[in-house]
C-alpha positions as CSV (number, residue, x, y, z in Angstrom):
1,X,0.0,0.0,0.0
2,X,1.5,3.3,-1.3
3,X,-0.8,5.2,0.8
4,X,0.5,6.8,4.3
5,X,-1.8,7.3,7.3
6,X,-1.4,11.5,6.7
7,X,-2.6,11.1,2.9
8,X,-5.9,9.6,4.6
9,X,-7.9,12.1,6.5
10,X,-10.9,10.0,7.2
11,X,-8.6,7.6,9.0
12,X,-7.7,10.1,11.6
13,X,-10.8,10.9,12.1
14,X,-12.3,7.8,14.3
15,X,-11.2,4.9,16.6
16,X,-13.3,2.1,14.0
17,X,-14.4,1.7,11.1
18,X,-17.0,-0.5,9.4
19,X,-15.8,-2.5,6.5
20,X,-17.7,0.0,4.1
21,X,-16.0,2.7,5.2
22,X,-12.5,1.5,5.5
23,X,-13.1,0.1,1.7
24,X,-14.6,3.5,0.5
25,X,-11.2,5.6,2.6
26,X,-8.7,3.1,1.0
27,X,-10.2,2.9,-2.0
28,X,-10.6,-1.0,-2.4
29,X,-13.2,-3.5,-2.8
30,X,-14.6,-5.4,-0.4
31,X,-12.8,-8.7,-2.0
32,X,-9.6,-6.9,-0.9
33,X,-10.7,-5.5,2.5
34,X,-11.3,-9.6,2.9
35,X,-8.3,-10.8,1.9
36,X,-6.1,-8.4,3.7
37,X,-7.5,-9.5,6.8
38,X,-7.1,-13.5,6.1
39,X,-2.8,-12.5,5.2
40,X,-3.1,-11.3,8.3
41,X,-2.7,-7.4,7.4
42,X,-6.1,-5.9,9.2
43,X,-7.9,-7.5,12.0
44,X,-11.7,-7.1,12.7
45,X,-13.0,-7.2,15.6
46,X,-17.3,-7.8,16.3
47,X,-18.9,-5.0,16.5
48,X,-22.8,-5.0,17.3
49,X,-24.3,-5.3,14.3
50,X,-20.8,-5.2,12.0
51,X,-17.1,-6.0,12.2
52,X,-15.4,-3.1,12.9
53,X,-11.3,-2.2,12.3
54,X,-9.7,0.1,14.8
55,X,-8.2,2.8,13.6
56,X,-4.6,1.7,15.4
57,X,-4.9,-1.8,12.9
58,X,-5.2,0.4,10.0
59,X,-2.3,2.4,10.9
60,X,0.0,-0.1,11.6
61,X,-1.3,-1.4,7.8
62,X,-0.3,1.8,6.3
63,X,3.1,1.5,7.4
64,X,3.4,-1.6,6.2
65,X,3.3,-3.5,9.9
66,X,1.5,-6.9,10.0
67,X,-1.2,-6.6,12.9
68,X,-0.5,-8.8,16.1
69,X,-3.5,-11.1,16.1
């Protein structure tokens, strides 16, 4: 991923995200969004009603960090 955290304001902006939203600010499908998290690149975590990535795992992403599972 070529994009840095700073390039992406609407991920400094909250502590979670939904899946749509992180797929609409990173500008990837939902395939992708999917896959990245079964390499081990984003985690999810249950939401209520959705899974929801923290802002931190999508940080760490960005930089190019594998997230701890």
């Amino acid at each position: 991923m070529n994009q840095s955290p700073e390039a992406l304001p609407a991920v400094q902006s909250k502590l979670a995200y939904t899946a749509a939203e992180l797929c609409a600010a990173l500008s990837i499908s939902s395939v992708t969004l999917w896959r990245l998290e079964k390499r081990g690149l984003l985690k999810a975590v249950p939401g209520i009603r959705h899974k929801l990535y923290s802002a931190d795992s999508v940080r760490q992403f960005l930089k190019g960090k594998r997230v701890a599972a």
